[in-house]
CHARMM internal coordinates of N, CA and C (Angstrom, degrees):
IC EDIT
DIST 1 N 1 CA 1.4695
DIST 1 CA 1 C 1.5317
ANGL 1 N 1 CA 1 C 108.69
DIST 1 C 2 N 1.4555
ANGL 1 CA 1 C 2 N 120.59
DIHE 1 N 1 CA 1 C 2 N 133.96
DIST 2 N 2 CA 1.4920
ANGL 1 C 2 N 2 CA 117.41
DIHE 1 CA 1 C 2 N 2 CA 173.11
DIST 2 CA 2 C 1.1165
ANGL 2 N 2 CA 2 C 117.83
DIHE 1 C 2 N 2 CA 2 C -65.97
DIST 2 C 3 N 1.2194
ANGL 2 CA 2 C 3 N 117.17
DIHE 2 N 2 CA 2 C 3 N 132.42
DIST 3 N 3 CA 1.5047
ANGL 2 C 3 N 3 CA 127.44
DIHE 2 CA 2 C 3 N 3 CA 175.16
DIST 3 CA 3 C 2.0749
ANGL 3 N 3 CA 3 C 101.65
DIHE 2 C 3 N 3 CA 3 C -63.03
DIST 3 C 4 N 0.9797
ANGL 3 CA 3 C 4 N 113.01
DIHE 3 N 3 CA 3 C 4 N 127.38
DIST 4 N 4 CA 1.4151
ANGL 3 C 4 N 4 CA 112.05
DIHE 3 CA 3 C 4 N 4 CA 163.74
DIST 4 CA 4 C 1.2723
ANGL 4 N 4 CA 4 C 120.32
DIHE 3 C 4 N 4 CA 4 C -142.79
DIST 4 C 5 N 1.5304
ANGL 4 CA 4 C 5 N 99.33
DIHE 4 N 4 CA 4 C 5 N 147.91
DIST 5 N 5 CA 2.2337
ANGL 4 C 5 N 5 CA 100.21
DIHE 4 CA 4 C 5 N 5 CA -158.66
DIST 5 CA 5 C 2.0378
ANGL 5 N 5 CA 5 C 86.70
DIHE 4 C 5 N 5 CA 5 C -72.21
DIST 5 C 6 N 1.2570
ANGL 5 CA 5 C 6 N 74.74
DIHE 5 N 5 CA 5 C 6 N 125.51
DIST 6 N 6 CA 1.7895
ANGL 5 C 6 N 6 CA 106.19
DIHE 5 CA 5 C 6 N 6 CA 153.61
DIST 6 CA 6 C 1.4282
ANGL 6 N 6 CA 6 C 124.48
DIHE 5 C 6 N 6 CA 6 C -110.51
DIST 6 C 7 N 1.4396
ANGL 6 CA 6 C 7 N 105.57
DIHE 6 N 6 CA 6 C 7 N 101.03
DIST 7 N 7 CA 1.7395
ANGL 6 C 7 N 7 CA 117.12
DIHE 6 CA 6 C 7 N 7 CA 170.16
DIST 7 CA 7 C 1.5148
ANGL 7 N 7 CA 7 C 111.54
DIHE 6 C 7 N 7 CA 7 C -60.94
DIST 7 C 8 N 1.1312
ANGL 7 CA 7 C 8 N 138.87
DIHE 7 N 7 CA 7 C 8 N 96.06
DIST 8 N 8 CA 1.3659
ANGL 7 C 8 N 8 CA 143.71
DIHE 7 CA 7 C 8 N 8 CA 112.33
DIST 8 CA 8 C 1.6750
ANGL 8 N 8 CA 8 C 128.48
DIHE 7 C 8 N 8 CA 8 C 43.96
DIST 8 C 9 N 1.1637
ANGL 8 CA 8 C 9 N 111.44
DIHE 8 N 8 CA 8 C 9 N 100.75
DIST 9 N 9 CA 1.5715
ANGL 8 C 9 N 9 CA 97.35
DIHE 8 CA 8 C 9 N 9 CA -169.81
DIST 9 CA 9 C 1.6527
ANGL 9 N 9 CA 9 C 99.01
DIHE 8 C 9 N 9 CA 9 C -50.53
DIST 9 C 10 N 1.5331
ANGL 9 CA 9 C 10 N 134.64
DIHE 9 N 9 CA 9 C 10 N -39.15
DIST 10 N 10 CA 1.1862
ANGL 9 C 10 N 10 CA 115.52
DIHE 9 CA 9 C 10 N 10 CA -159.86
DIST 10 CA 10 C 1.5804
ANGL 10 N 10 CA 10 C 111.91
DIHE 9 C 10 N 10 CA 10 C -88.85
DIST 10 C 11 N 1.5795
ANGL 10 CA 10 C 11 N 115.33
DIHE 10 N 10 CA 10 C 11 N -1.77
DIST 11 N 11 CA 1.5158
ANGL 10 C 11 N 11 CA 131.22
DIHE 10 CA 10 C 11 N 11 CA 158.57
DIST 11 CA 11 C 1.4006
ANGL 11 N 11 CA 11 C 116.41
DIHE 10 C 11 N 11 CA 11 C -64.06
DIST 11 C 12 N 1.0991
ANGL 11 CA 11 C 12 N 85.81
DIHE 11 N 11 CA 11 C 12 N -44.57
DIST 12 N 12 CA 2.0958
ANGL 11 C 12 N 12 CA 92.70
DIHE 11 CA 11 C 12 N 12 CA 174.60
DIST 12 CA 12 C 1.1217
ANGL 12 N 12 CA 12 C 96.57
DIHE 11 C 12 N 12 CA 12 C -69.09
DIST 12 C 13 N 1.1206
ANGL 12 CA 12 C 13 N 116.83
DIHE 12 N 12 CA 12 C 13 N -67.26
DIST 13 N 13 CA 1.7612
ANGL 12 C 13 N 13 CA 113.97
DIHE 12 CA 12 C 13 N 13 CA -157.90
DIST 13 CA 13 C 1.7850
ANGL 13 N 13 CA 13 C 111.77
DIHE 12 C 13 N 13 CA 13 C -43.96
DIST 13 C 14 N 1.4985
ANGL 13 CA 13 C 14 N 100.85
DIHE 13 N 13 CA 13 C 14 N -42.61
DIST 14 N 14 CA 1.5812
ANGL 13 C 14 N 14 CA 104.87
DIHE 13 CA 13 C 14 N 14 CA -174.17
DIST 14 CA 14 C 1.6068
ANGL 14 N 14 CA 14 C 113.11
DIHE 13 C 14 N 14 CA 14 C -68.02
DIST 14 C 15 N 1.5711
ANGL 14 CA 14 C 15 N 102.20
DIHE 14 N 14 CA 14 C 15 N -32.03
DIST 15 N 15 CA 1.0403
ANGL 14 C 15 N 15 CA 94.55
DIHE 14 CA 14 C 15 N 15 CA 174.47
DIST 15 CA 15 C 1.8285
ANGL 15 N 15 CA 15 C 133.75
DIHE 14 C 15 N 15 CA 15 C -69.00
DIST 15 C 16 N 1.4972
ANGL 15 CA 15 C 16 N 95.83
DIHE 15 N 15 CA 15 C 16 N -34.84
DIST 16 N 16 CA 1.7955
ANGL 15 C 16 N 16 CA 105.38
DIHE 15 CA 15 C 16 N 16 CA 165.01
DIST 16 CA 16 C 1.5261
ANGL 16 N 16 CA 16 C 119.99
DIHE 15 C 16 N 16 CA 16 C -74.73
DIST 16 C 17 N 1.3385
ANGL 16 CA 16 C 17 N 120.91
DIHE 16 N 16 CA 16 C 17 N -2.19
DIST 17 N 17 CA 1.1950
ANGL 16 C 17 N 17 CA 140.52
DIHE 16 CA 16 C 17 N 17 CA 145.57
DIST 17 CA 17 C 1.2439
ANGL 17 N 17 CA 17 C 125.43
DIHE 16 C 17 N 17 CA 17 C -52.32
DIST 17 C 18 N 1.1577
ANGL 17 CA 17 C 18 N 104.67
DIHE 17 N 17 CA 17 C 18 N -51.42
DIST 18 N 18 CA 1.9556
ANGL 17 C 18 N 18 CA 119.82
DIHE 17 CA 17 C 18 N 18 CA 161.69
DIST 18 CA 18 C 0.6429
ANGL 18 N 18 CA 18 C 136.32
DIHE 17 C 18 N 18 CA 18 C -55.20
DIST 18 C 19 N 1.4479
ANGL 18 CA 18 C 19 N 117.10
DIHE 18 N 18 CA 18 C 19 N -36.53
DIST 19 N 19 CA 1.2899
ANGL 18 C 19 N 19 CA 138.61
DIHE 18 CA 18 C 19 N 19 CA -177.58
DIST 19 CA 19 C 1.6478
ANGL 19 N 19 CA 19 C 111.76
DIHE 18 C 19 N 19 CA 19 C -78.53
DIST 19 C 20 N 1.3454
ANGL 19 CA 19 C 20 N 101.99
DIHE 19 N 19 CA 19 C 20 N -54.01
DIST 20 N 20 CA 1.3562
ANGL 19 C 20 N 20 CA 112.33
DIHE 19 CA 19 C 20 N 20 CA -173.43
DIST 20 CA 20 C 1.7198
ANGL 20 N 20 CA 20 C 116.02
DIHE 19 C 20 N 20 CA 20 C -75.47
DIST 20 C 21 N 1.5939
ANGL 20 CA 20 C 21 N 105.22
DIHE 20 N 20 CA 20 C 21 N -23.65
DIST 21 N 21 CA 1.1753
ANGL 20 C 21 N 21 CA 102.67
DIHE 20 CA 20 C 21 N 21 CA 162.05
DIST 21 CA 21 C 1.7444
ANGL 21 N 21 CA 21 C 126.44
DIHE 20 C 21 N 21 CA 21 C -74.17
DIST 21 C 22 N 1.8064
ANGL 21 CA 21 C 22 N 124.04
DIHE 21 N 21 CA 21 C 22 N 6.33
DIST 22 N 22 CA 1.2330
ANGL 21 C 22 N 22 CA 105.86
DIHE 21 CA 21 C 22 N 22 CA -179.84
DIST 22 CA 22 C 1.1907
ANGL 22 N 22 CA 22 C 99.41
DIHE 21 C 22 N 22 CA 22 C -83.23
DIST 22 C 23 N 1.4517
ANGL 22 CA 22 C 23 N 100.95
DIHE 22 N 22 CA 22 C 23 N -172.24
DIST 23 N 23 CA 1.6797
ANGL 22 C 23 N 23 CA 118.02
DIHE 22 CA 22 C 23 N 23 CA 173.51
DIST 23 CA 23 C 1.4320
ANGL 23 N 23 CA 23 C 117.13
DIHE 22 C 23 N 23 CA 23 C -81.96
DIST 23 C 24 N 1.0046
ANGL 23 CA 23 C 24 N 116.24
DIHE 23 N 23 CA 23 C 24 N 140.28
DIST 24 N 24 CA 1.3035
ANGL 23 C 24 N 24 CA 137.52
DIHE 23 CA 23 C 24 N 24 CA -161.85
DIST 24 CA 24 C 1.8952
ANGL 24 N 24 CA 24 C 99.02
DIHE 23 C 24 N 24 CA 24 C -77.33
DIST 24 C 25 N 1.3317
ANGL 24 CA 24 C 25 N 103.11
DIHE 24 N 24 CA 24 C 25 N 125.31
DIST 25 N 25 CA 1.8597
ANGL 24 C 25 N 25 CA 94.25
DIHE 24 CA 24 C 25 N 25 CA 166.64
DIST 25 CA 25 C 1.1294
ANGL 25 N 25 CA 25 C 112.68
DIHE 24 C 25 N 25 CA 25 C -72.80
DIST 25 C 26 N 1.3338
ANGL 25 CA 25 C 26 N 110.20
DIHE 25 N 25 CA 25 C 26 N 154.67
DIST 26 N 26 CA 1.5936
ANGL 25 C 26 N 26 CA 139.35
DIHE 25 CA 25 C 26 N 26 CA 156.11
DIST 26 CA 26 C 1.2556
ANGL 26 N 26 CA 26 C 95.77
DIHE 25 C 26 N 26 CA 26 C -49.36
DIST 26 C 27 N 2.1247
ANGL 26 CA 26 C 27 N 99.21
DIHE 26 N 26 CA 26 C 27 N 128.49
DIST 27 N 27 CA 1.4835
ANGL 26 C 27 N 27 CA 99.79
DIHE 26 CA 26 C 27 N 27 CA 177.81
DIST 27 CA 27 C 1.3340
ANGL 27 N 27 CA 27 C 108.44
DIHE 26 C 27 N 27 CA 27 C -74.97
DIST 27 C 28 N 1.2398
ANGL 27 CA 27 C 28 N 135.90
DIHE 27 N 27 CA 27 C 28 N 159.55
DIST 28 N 28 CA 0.9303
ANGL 27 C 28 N 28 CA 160.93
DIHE 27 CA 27 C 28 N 28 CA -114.78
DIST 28 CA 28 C 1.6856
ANGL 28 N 28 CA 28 C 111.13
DIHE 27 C 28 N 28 CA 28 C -133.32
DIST 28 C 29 N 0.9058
ANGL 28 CA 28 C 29 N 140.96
DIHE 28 N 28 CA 28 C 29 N 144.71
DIST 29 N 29 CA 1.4979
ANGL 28 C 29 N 29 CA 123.72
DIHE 28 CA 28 C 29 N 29 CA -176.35
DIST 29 CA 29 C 1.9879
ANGL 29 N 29 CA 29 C 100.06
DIHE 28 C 29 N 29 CA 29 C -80.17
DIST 29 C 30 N 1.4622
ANGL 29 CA 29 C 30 N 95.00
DIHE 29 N 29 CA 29 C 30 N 159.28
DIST 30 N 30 CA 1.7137
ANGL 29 C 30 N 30 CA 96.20
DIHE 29 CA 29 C 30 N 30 CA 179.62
DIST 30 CA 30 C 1.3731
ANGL 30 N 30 CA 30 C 112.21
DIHE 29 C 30 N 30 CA 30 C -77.52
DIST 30 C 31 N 1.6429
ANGL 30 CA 30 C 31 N 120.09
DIHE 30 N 30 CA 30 C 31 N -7.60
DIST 31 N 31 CA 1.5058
ANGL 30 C 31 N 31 CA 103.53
DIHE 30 CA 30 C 31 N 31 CA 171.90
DIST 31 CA 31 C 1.3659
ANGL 31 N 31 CA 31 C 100.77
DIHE 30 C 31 N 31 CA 31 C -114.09
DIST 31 C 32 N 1.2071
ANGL 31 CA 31 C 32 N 107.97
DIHE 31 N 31 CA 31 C 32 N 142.38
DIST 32 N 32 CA 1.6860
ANGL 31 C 32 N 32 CA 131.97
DIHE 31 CA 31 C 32 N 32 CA -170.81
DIST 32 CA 32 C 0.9586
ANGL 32 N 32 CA 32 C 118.05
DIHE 31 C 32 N 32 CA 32 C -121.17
DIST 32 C 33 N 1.4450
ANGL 32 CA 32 C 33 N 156.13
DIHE 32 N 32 CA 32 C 33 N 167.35
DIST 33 N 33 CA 1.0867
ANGL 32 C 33 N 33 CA 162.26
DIHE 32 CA 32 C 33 N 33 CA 172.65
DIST 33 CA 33 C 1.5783
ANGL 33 N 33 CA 33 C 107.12
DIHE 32 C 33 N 33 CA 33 C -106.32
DIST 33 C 34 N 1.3407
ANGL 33 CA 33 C 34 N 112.98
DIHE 33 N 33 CA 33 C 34 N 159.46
DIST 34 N 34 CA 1.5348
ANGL 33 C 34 N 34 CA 116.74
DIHE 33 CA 33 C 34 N 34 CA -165.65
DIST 34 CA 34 C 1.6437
ANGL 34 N 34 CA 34 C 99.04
DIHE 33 C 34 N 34 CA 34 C -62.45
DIST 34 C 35 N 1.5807
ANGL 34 CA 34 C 35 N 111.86
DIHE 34 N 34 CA 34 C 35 N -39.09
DIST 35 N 35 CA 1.6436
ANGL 34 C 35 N 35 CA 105.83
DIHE 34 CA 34 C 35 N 35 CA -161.41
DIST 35 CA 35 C 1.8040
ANGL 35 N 35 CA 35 C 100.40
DIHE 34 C 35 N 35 CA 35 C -67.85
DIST 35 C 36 N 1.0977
ANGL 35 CA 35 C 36 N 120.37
DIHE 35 N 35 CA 35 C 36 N -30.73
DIST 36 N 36 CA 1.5511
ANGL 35 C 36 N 36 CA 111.85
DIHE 35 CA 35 C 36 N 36 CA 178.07
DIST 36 CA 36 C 0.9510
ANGL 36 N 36 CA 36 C 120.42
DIHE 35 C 36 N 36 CA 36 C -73.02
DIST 36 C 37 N 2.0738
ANGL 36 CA 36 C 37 N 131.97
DIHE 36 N 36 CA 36 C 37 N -23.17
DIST 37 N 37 CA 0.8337
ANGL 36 C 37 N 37 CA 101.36
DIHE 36 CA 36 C 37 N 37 CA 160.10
DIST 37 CA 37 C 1.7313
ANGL 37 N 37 CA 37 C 133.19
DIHE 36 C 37 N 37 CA 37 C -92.06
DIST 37 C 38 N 0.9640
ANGL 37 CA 37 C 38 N 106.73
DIHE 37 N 37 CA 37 C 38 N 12.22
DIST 38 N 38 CA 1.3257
ANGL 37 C 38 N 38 CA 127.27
DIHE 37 CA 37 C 38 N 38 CA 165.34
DIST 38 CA 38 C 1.3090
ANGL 38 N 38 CA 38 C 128.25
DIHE 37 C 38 N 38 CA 38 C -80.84
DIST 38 C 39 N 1.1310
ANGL 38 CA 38 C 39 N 144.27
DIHE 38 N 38 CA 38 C 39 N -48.15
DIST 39 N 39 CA 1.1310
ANGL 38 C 39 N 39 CA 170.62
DIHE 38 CA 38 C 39 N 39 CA 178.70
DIST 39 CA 39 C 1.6762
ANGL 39 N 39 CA 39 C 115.09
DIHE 38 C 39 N 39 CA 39 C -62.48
DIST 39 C 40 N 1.4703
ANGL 39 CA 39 C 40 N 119.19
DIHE 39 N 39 CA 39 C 40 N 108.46
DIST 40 N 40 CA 1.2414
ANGL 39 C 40 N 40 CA 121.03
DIHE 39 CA 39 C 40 N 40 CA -172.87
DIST 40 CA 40 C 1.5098
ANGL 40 N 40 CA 40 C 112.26
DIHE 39 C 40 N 40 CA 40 C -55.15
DIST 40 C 41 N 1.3304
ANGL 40 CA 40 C 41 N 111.76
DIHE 40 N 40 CA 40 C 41 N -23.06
DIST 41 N 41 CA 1.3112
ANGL 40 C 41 N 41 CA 114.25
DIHE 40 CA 40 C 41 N 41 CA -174.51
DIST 41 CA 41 C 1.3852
ANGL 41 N 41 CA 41 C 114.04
DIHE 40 C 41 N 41 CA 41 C -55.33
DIST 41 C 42 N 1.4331
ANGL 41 CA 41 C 42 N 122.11
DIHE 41 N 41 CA 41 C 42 N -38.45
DIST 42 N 42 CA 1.0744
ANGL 41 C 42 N 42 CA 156.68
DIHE 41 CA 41 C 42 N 42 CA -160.66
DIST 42 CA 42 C 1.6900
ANGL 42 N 42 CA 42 C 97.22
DIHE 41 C 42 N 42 CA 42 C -70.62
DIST 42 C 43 N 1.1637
ANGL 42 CA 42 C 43 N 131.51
DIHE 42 N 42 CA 42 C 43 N -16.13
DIST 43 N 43 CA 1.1833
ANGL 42 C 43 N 43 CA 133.99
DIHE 42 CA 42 C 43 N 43 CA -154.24
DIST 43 CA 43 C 1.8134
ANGL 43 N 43 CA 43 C 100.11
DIHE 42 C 43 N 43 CA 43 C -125.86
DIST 43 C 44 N 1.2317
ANGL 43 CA 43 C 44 N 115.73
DIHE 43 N 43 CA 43 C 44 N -26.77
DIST 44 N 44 CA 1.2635
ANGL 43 C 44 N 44 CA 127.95
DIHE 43 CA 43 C 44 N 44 CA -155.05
DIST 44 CA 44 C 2.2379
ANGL 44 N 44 CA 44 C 100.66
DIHE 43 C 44 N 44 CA 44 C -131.82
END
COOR INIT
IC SEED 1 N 1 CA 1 C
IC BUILD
């Protein structure tokens, strides 16, 4: 059987921990331009 990496319920967890612990962006105005909403940046 192949060995394959398995993340950890408490690997996950820390990791959505991370996540949820950054700072939140500044909302954003409601009109956007196509590249923001496209753009992963845009999300992150």
């Amino acid at each position: 059987m192949a060995r394959t990496k398995v993340i950890s319920i408490t690997e996950a967890a820390k990791v959505v921990a991370d996540v949820l612990a950054l700072p939140l962006p500044e909302p954003k105005p409601t009109r956007q331009t196509r590249e923001d909403k496209h753009s992963a940046s845009a999300w992150f």
